[in-house]
TIGU-745405 format. One line per 3 residues: for each residue x negated, y negated, z of N, C-alpha, C, O. Coordinates in steps of 0.2 Angstrom, whole numbers, plus 5000, padded with zeros to 4 digits. Example, Ala and Ser with C-alpha at 12.3 -4.5 7.8 and 13.67 -1.06 7.14 Angstrom:
REM TIGU-745405
4934/5028/5039/4938/5022/5039/4934/5016/5039/4929/5017/5042  4936/5011/5035/4932/5005/5036/4936/5000/5039/4933/4994/5040
***
This chain:
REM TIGU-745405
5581/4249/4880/5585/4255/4879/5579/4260/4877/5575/4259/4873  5579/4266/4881/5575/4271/4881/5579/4277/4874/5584/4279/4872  5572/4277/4871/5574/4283/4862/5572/4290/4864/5566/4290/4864
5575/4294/4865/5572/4300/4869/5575/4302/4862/5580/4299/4859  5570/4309/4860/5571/4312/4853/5567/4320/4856/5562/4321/4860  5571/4324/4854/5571/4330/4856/5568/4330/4865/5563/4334/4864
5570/4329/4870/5567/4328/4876/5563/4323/4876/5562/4322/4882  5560/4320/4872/5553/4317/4870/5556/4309/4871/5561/4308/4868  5553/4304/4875/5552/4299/4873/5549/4293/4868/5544/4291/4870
5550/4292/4864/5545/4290/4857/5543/4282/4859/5548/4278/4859  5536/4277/4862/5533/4274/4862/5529/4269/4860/5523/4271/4859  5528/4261/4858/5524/4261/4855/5520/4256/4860/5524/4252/4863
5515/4256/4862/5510/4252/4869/5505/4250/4867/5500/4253/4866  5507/4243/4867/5501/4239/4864/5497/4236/4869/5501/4234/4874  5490/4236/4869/5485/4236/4876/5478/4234/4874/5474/4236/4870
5478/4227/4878/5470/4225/4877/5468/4226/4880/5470/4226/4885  5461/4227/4877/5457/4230/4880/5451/4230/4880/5451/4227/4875  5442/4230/4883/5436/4229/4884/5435/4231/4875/5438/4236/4873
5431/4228/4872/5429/4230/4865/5423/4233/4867/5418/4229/4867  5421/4240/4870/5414/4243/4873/5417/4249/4869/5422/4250/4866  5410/4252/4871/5411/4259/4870/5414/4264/4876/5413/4263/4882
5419/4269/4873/5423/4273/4879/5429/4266/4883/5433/4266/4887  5429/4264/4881/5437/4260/4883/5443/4263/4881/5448/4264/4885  5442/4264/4874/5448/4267/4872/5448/4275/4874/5454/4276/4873
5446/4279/4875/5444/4283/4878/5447/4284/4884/5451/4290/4885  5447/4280/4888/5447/4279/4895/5455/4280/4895/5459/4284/4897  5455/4272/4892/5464/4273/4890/5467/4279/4887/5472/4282/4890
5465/4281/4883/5468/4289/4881/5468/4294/4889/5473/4295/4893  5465/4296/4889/5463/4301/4898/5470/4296/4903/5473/4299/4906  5470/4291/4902/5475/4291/4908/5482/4290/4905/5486/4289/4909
5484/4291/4897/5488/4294/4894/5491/4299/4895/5497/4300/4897  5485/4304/4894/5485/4312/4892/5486/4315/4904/5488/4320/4905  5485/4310/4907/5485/4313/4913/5493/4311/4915/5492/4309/4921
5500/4311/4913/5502/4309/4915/5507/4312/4911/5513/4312/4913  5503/4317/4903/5508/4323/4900/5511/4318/4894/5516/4319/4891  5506/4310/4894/5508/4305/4886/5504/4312/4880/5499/4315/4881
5509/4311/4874/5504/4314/4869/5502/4308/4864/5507/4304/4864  5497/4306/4861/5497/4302/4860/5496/4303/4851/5492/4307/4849  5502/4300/4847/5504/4302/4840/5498/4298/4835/5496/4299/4830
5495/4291/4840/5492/4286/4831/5490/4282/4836/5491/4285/4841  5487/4277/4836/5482/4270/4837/5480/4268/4830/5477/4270/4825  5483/4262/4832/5481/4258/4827/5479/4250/4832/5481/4247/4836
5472/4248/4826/5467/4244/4830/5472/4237/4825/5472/4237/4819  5475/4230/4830/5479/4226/4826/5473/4222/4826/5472/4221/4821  5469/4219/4830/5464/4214/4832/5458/4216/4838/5459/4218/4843
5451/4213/4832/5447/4212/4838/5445/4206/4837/5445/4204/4831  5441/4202/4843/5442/4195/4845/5437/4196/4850/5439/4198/4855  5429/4194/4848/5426/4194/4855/5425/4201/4856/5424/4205/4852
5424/4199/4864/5423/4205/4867/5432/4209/4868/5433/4213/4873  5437/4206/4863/5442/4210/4869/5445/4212/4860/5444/4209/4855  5449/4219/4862/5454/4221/4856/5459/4222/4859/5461/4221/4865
5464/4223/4853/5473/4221/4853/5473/4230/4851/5469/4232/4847  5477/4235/4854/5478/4241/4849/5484/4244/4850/5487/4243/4855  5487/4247/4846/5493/4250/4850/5495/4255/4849/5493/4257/4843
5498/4259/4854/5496/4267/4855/5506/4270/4854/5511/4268/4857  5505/4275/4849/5509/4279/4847/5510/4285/4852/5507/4291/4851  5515/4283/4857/5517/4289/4864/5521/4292/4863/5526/4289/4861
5520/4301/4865/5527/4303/4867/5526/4305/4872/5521/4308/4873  5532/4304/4878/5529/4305/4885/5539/4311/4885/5545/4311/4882  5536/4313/4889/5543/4320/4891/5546/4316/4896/5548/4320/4901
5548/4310/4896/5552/4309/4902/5555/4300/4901/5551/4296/4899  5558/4299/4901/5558/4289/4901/5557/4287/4909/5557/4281/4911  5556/4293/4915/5554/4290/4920/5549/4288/4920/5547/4284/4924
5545/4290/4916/5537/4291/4918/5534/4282/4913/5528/4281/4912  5539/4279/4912/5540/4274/4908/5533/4270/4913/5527/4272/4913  5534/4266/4917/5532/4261/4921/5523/4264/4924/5518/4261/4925
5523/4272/4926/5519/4275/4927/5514/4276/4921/5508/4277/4922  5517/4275/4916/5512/4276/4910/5508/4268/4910/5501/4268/4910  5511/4262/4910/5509/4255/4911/5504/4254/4918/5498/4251/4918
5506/4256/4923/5501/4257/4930/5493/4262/4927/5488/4261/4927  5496/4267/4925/5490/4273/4923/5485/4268/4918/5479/4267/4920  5487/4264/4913/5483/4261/4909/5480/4258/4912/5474/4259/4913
5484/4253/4915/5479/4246/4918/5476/4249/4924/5474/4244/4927  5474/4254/4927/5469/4255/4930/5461/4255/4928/5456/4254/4931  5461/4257/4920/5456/4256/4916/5454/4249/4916/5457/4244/4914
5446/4249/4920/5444/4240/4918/5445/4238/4914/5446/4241/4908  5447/4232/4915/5449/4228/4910/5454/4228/4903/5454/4224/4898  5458/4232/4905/5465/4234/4902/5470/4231/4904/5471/4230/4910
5474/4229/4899/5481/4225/4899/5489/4228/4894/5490/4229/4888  5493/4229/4899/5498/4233/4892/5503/4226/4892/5506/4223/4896  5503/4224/4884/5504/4218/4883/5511/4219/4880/5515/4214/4880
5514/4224/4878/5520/4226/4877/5522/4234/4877/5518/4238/4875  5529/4237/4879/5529/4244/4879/5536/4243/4877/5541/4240/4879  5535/4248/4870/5545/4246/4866/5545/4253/4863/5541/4255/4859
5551/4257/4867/5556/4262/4864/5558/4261/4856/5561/4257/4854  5556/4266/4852/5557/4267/4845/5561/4273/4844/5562/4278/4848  5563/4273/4840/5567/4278/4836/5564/4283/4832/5566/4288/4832
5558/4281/4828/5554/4284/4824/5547/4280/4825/5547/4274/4825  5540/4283/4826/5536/4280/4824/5534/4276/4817/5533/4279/4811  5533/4270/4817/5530/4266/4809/5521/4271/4808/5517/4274/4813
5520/4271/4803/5515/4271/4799/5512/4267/4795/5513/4267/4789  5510/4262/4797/5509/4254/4794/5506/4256/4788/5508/4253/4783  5501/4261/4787/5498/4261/4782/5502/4264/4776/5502/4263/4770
5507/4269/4778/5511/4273/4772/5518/4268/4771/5520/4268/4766  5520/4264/4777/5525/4258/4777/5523/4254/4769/5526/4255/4764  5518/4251/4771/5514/4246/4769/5515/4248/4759/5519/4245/4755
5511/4256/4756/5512/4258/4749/5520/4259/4748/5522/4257/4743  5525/4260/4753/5533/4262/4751/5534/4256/4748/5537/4256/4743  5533/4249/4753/5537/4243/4751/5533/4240/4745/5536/4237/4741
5525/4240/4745/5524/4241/4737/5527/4245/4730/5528/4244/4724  5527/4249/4733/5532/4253/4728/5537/4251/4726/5539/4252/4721  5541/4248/4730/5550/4245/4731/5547/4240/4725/5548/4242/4720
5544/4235/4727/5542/4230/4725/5541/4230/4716/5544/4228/4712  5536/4234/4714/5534/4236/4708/5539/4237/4704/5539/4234/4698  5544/4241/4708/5550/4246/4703/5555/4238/4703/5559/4238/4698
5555/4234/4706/5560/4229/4705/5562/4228/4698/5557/4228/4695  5569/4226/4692/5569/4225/4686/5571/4219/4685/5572/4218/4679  5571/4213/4690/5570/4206/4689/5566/4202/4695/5562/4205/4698
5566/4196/4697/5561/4193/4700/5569/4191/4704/5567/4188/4709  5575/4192/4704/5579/4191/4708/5579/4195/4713/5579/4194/4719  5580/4203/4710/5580/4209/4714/5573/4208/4719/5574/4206/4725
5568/4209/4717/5560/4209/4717/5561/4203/4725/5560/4204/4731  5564/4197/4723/5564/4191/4731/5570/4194/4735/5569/4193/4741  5574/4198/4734/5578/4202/4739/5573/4207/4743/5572/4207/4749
5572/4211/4739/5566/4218/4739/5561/4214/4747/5561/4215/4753  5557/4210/4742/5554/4208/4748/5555/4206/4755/5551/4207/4760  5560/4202/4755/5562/4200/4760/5565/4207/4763/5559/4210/4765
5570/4212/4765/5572/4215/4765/5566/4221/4768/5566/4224/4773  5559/4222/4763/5554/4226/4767/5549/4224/4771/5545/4227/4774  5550/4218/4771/5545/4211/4773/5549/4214/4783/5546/4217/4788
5556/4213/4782/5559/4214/4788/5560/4218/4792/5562/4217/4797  5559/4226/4789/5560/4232/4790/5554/4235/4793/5554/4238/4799  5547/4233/4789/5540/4235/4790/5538/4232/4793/5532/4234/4794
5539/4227/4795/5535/4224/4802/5541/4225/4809/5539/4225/4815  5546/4224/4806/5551/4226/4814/5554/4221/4814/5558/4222/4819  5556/4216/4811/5555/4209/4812/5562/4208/4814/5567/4212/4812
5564/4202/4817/5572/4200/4818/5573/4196/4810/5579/4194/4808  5568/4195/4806/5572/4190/4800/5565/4187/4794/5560/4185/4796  5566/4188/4790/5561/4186/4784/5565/4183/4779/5570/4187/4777
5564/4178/4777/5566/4173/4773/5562/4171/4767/5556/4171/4769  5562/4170/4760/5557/4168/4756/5560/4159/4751/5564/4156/4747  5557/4159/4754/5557/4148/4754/5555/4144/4748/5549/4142/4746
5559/4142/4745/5557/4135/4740/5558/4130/4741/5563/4127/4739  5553/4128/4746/5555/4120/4748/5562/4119/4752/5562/4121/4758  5567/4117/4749/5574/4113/4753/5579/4121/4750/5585/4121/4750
5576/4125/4748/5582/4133/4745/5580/4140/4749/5575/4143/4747  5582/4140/4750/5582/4147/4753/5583/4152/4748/5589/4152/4746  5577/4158/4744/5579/4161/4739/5580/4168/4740/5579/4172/4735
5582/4170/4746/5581/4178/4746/5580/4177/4756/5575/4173/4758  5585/4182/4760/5585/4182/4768/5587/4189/4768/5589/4193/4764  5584/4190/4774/5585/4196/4777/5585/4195/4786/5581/4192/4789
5592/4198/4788/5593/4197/4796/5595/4188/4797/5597/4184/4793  5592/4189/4804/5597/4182/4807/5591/4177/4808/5588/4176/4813  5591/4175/4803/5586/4169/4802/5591/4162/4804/5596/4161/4805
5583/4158/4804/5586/4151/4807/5589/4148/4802/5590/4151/4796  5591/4141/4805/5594/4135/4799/5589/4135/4795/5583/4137/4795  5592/4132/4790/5587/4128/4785/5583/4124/4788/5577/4126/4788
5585/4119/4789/5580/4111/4793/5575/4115/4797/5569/4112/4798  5576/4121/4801/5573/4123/4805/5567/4127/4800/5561/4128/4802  5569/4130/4797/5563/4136/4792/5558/4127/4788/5552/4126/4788
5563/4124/4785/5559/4118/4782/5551/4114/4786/5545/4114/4785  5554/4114/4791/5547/4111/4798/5545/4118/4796/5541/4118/4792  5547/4125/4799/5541/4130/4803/5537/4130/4795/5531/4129/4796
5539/4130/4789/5534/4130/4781/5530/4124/4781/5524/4125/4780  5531/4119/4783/5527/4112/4783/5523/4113/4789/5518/4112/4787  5523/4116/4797/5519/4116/4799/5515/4120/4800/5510/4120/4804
5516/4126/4795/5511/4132/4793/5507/4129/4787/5502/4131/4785  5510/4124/4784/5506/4125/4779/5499/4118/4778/5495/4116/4775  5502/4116/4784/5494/4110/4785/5490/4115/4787/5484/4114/4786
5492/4120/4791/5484/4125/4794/5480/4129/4791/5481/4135/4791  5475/4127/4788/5472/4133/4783/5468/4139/4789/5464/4143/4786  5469/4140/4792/5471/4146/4799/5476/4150/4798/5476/4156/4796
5481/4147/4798/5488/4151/4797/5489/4153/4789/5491/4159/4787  5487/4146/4784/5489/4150/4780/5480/4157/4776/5480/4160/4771  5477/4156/4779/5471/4163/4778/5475/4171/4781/5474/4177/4779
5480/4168/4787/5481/4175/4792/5475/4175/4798/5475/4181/4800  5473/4172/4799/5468/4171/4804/5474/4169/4811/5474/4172/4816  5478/4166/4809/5480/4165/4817/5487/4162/4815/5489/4161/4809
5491/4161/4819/5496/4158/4818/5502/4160/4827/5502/4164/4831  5507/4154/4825/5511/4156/4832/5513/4163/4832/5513/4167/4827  5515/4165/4839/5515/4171/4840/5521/4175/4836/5520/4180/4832
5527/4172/4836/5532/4175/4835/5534/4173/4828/5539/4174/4827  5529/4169/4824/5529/4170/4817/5524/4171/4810/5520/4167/4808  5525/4175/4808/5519/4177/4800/5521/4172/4794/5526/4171/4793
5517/4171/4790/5517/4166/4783/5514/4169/4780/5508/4171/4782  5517/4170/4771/5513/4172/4767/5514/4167/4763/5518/4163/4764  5510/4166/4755/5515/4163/4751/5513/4165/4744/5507/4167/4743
5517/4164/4738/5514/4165/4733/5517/4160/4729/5522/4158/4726  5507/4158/4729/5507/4150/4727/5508/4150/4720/5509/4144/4718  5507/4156/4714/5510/4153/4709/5517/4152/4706/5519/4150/4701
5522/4153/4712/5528/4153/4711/5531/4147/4718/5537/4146/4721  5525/4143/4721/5528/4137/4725/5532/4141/4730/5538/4139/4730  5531/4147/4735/5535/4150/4736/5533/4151/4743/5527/4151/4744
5537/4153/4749/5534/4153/4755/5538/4158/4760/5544/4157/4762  5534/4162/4761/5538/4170/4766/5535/4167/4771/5530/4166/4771  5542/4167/4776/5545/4169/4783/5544/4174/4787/5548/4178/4784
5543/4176/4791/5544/4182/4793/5544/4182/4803/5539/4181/4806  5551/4183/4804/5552/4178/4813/5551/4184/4816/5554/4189/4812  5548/4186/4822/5549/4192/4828/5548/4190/4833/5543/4189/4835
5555/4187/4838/5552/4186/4845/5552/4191/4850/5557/4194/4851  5545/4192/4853/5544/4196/4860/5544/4202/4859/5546/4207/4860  5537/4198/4852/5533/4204/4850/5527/4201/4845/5528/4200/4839
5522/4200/4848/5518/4195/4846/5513/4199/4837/5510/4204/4836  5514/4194/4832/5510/4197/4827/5502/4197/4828/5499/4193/4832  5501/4200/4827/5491/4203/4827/5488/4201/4819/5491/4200/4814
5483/4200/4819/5479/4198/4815/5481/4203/4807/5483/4201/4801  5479/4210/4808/5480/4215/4806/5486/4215/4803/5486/4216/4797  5493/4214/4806/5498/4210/4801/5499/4208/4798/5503/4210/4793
5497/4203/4800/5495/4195/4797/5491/4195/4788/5493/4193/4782  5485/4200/4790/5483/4203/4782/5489/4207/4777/5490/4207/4771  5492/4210/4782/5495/4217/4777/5500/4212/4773/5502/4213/4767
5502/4207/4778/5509/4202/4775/5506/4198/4769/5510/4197/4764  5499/4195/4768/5496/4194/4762/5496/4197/4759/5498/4194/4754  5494/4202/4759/5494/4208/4754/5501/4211/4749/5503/4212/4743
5504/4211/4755/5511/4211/4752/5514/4205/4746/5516/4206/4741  5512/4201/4749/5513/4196/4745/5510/4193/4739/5511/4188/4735  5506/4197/4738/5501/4197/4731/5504/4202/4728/5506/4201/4722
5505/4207/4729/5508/4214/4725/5516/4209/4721/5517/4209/4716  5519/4206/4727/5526/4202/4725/5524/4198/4719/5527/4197/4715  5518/4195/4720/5517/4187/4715/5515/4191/4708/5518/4190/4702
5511/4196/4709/5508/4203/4704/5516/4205/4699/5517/4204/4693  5520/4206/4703/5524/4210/4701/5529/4207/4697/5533/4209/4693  5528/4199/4700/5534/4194/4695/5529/4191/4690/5532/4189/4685
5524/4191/4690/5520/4191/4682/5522/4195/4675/5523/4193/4670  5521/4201/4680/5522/4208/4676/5530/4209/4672/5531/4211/4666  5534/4205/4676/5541/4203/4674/5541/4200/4670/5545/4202/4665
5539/4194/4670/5540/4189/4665/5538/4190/4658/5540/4187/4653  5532/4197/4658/5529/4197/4651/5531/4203/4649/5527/4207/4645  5537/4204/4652/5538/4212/4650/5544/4212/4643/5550/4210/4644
5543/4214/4639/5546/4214/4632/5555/4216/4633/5557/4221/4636  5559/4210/4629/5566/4211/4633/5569/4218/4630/5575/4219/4631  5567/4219/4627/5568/4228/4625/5566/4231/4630/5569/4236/4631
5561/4231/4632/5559/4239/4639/5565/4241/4641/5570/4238/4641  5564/4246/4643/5568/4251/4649/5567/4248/4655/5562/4245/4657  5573/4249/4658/5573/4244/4665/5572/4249/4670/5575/4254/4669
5568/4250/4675/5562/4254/4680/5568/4257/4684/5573/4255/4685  5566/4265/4686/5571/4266/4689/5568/4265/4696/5562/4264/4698  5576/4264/4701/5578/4260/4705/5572/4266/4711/5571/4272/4711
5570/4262/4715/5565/4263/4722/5567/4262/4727/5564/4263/4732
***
């Protein structure tokens, strides 16, 4: 389904590409020749000689959809590896402080594993994030698998010390975990492959979450309870 906002089509077009100098460049010019404006890039992976990036479009037309993917890949060695209609453009980077903030203000480590899941699924786009105790599901968000099914996908992320660095992992799922609480996030999107740069921020995330259930635990049962984020 095409997002047309004020006449405007809103974009996001993820495109590997030559890791050279003027690649990205090149790719922009056959953007800009076509009347794309180009709102943000952001660089998710590089790897080699090749990068992962995805480009923030607004193009005047949802005809010019399929001509904007031809125009790209005329640029040696360019590939547009996904083009998905949005409603609003994300800013990973201001995403990323909002849902730490959610996190922070949480006033128990119940609230705090809902929180998570819920911005976990939000800020990455995701169909479903879940946050795992072994055989309990402690906290979901969206249309997650069964149980028996999330139990294998935590056992078989968790022999991989690749996957659980954020170095790598299947496409269509991210793991974080926070290991002082024996705890294991989920996070499913299919047909829409996570990038490395994800991969980080969901660690990251996930430290602030283990950070903030500390902070809970030692917090004097007299405090004032945080107002709501």
């Amino acid at each position: 389904m095409s997002t047309t906002v004020a006449g405007c089509v809103h974009v996001l077009v993820r495109v590997w590409l030559p890791d050279r100098p003027g690649a990205l460049g090149l790719v922009a010019s056959r953007i800009g020749a076509i009347g794309g404006d180009i709102v943000g890039v952001d660089v998710l992976e590089r790897s080699g000689a090749v990068a992962v990036d995805e480009f923030a479009v607004e193009l005047p037309d949802a005809d010019l959809l399929p001509l904007l993917v031809r125009e790209i890949e005329e640029v040696d060695g360019a590939s547009v590896e996904e083009l998905r209609p949005v409603v609003a453009f994300p800013d990973p980077r201001l995403d990323a402080l909002g849902s730490a903030i959610r996190l922070v203000a949480a006033d128990d480590p119940s609230q705090l594993c809902w929180r998570l899941t819920d911005q976990t699924c939000t800020e990455f786009l995701a169909d479903w994030s879940v946050l795992l105790d072994k055989n309990e599901i402690v906290a979901l968000a969206g249309d997650a698998p069964r149980l028996d099914q999330l139990e294998a996908l935590a056992a078989g992320t968790a022999a991989s010390p690749l996957v659980a660095s954020g170095e790598a992992g299947p496409d269509d799922l991210a793991v974080a975990t926070i290991p002082s609480r024996g705890l294991t996030l989920l996070v499913g999107r299919a047909g829409h492959p996570f990038r490395r740069r994800e991969r980080a921020q969901l660690l990251a995330l996930a430290r602030v979450a283990g950070h903030s259930w500390d902070l809970l635990e030692h917090r004097p049962a007299d405090a004032p309870r945080r107002n709501d984020a």
